[in-house]
N, C-alpha and C positions, 0 to 999 in steps of 0.2 A: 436555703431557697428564698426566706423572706426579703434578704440581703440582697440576694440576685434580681427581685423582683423590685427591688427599691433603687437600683443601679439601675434597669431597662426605664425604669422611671423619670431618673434624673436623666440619662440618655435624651430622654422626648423631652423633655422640658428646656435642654438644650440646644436640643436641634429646631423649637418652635422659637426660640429667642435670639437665635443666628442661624435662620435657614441658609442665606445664602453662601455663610462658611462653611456647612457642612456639606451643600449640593457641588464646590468647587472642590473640595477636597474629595469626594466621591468621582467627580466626573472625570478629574485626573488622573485616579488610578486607575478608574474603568476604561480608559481609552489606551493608555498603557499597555492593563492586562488585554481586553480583549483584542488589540492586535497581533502581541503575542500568542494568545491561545488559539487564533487564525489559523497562523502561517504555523504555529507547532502542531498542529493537526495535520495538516496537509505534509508534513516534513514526517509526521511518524507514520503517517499510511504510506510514503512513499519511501521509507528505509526501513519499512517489516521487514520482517525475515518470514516467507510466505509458506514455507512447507517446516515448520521447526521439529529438527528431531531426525529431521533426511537431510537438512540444507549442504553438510559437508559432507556427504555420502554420494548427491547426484550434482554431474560433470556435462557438462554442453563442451562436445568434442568440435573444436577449430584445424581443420588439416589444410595446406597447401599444397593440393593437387593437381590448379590450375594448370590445362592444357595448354595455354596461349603461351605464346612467346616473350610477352612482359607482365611478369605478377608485379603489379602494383594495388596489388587486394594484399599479399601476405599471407598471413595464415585465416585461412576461411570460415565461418559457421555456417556455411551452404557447404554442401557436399554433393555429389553426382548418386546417383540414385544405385550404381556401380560400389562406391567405397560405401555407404551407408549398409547397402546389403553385407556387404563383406565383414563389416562388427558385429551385423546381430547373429550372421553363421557363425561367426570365430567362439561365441559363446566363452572369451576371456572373462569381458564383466560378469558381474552377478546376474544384473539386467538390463536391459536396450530399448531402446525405444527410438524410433525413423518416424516423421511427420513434414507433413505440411498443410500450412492456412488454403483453405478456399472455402465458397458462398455458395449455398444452392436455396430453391425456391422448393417451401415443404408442403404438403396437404397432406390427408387423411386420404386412402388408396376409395374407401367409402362413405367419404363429403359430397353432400349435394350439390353443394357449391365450388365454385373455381377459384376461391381463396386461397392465397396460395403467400404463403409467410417468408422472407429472406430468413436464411439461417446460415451464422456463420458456422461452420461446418472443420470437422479437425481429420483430416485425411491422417492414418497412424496405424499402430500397431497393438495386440491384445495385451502388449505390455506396459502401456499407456497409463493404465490406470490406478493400476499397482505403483507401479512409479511415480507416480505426480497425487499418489496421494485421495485419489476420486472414488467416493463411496456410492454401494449403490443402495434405491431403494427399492428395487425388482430388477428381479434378473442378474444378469452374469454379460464379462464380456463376449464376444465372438471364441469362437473354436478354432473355425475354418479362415485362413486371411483371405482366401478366393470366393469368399459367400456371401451371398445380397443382406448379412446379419449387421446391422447397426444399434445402435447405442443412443440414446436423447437424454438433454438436461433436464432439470425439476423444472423450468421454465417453458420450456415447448411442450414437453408435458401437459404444464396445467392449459396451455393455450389448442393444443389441441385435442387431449383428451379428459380434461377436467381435473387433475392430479389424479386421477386412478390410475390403477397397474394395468400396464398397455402392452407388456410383454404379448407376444404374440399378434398383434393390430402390424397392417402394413400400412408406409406409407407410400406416397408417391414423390421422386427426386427425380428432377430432368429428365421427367417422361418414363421413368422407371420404377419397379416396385420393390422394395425391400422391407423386410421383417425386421422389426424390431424386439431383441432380446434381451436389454437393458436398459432401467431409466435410472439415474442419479438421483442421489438427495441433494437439498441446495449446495451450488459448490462455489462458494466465491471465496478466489486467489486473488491476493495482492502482496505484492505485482503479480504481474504476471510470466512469470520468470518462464515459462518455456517457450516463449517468445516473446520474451522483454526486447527484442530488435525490432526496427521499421517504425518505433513510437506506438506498438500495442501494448506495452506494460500495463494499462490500466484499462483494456477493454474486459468486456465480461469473459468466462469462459463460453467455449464453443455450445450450440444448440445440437450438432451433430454430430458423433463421432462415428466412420467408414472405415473400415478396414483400406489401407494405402492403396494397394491392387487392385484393390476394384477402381479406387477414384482412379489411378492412373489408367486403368483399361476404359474405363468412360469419360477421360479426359475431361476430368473436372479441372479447371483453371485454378493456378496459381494466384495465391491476391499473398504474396509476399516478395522479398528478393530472389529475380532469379536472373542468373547467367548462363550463357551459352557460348563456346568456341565453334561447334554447329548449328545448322538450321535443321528445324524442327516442323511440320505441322500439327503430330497431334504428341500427345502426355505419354503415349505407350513407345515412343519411339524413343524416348530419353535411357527409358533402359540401357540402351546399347552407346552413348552416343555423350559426349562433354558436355551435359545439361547441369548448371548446380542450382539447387532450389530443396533441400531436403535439408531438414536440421536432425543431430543425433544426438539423444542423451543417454550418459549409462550410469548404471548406479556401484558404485565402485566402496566395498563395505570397509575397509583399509587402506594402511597406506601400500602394502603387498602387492593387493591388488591394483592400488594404481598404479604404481611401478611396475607390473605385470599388462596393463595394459597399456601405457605409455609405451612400453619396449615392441608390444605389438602394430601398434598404427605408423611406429617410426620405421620398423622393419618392412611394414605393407608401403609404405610411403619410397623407401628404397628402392625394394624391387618395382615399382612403377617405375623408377628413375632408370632403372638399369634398362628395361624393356622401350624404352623412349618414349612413356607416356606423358613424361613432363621433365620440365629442364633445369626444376627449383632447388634450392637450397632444403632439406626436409624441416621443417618446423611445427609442429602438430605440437598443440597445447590445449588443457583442459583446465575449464574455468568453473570452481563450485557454483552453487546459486550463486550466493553472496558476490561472489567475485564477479561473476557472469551479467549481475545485475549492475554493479561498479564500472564494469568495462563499458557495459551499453550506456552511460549516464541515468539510470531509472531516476534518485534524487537531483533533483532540479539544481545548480548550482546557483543560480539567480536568486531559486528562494531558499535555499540555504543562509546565502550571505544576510538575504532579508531580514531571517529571522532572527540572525545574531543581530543585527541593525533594531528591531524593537526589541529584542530583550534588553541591550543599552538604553534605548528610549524607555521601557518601564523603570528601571534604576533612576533615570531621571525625574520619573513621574513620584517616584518614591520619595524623592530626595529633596522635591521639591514639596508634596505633603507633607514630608517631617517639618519642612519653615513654617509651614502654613498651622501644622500643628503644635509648633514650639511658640510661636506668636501669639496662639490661641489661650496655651497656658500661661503665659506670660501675664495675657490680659487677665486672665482672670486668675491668678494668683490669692489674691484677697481670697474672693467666695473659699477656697478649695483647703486654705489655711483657716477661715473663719468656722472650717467644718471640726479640722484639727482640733480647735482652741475649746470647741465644748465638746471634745472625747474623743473623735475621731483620729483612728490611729494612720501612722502613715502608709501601712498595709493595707487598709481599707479605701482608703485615696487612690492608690495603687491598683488594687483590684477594680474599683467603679472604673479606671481607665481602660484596663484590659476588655472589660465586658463593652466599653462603649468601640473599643477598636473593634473587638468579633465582632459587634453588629453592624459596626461599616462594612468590613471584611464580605458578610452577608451581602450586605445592598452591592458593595461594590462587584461580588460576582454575579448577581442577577445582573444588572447592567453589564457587566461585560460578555457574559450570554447573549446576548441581546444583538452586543455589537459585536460579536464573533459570526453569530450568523449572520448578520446583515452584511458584513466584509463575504463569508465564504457563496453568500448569495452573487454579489455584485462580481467577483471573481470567475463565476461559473457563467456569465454573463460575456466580460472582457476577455477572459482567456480560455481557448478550448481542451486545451492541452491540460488546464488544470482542473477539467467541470469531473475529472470522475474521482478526483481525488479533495476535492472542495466542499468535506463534512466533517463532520463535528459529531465522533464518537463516544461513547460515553464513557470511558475509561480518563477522554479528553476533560467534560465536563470535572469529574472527579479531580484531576490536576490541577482544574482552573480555579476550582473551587480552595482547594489549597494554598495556590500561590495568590489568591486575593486574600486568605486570611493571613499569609505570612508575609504579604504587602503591606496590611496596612498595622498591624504589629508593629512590621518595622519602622511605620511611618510613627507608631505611635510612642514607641517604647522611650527610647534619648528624651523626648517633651516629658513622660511621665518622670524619667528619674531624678531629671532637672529638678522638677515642680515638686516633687518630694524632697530633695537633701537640702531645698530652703532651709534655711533656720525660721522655724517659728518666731520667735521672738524679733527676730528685723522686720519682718512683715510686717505685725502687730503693734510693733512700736508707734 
């Protein structure tokens, strides 16, 4: 310990005698690192794996059942509200789930006031929840899918009832009153893989969750992709009719089972064919999370490459420290052998280096801290696309902190072992 404190010693004693070498070789690597620890933060919230444990297990079903007379879509993730129904009766999968995006304005059914909050809202099924993983912390899903029973986040929650347990409170939606039977604990997915399509991968999870059939019977609006080979005025008429705007995922526990349900949407896909409801080639295919997220681009390609782009620029920053530190020893050779010559072993030479590279190491991840956020601030700023994934986790911090100690290590190590296999006696001479 006395040793260790005599190195931090000589450390400052060095750094007050060449600040301006040590503030160049620090700023080097901190610019380095912290643009890598940037752009690798944003690159590791946007290639999670958001549900681990389920991700090969649930399938976002693509079928081509396009009614039109030229499928230039392929195989679809919109479905007719028609074949969505038809998977979750077939009861093949284990489990199913039918939804779609839409926004309704919430209040309390007994607010004084006419506050009235957008919420985005998750039109779906009571097997939603189960499926996607979403925990509660009051109450249960719905029973009934034809019942005015809804479902709230930990967020609408606390905003309109204080985080207490609201089970049983109604609210008011588009003029209407519904019961609320469950509230969630905090639920945040990333991505957002059950609708990673449209560029929502990284918005929050829904404020509302509605049994489907009711939003479809009160024509709550679609705020996602939807297609039509007919016209439409209202949401309950899509029932019958080539409306696609429904997405389906089923949770498929094997490979048995996928091949069990595979053989089914191909065979429902046929007989549509045969009945003349469409003139396609059958193609129906099922994409895990993982792949589902892959297909939609969720990781940014641009800042993928980026990021391989400053991890090269840190190697250079390194590379460029080792000169800066191999010159340094160079210079002062003398002192570091004149230490040798009254006892100083060259293990002890050696280790004062190592302890003064960990304490750069140090300095250089507080700075690059520093500069990490100030990059994912500026970021959130210029790009919208990247403000919800433009933070700096702390599993990150931990990493960063790593590769500045194993930055400047390396920056230090080749100068130390130079400066040690001198011969004593040339020096001295």
């Amino acid at each position: 310990m006395e040793m260790f404190l005599y190195y931090i010693h000589l450390f400052a004693r060095n750094a007050r005698r060449t600040p301006l070498f040590f503030a160049l070789v620090i700023l080097t690597l901190s610019i380095g690192i912290g643009t890598l620890l940037a752009n690798l933060s944003m690159l590791s919230l946007m290639s999670k794996d958001p549900i681990p444990g389920k991700s090969e297990q649930i399938f976002n079903v693509n079928m081509n059942t396009y009614a039109g007379a030229n499928n230039r879509f392929g195989s679809m993730h919109v479905l007719r509200y028609s074949d969505a129904k038809a998977i979750l009766d077939s009861k093949v999968a284990n489990n199913a789930v039918m939804h779609y995006s839409s926004m309704v304005y919430s209040r309390r059914a007994d607010a004084q006031d006419l506050t009235r909050y957008a919420s985005p809202t998750r039109a779906t099924t009571a097997s939603f929840f189960d499926v996607m993983g979403a925990e509660f912390a009051y109450g249960e899903p719905w029973k009934n899918e034809h019942s005015n029973n809804i479902v709230i986040g930990h967020e609408l929650n606390g905003k309109l009832f204080g985080g207490e347990n609201s089970v049983g409170e109604k609210l008011e939606l588009q003029g209407k009153i519904y019961t609320i039977v469950g509230v969630l604990k905090p639920w945040e997915m990333r991505p957002l893989f059950y609708h990673a399509s449209e560029g929502k991968a990284f918005d929050k999870t829904d404020d509302i969750f509605v049994p489907i059939e009711v939003a479809i019977d009160n024509n709550w609006a679609v705020f996602a992709r939807t297609m039509s080979t007919d016209s439409y005025t209202r949401l309950d008429q899509t029932r019958q009719i080539n409306a696609y705007y429904i997405q389906v995922f089923v949770e498929l526990l094997d490979d048995k089972q996928r091949l069990a349900f595979q053989t089914f949407i191909d065979g429902y896909a046929n007989q549509l064919k045969e009945k003349g409801n469409h003139r396609h080639e059958v193609d129906n295919r099922l994409y895990n999370v993982n792949e589902w997220l892959d297909k939609n681009e969720v990781v940014n390609k641009d800042l993928l490459a980026f990021t391989i782009a400053t991890g090269l620029f840190l190697l250079v920053c390194i590379f460029n420290a080792n000169s800066l530190m191999l010159s340094r020893y160079q210079a002062s050779q003398f002192e570091a052998n004149l230490r040798r010559a009254v006892g100083a072993s060259k293990k002890q030479v050696f280790f004062q280096g190592v302890v003064e590279s960990i304490i750069l190491g140090f300095i250089c991840a507080l700075l690059s801290f520093v500069l990490a956020f100030s990059l994912l601030a500026l970021y959130r700023q210029l790009f919208d696309e990247l403000a919800p994934v433009a933070e700096l986790p702390l599993h990150m911090l931990v990493i960063g902190l790593g590769v500045a100690l194993t930055s400047s290590l390396l920056s230090t190590v080749y100068p130390l072992i130079q400066g040690t296999r001198t011969s004593l006696a040339s020096i001295l001479k």
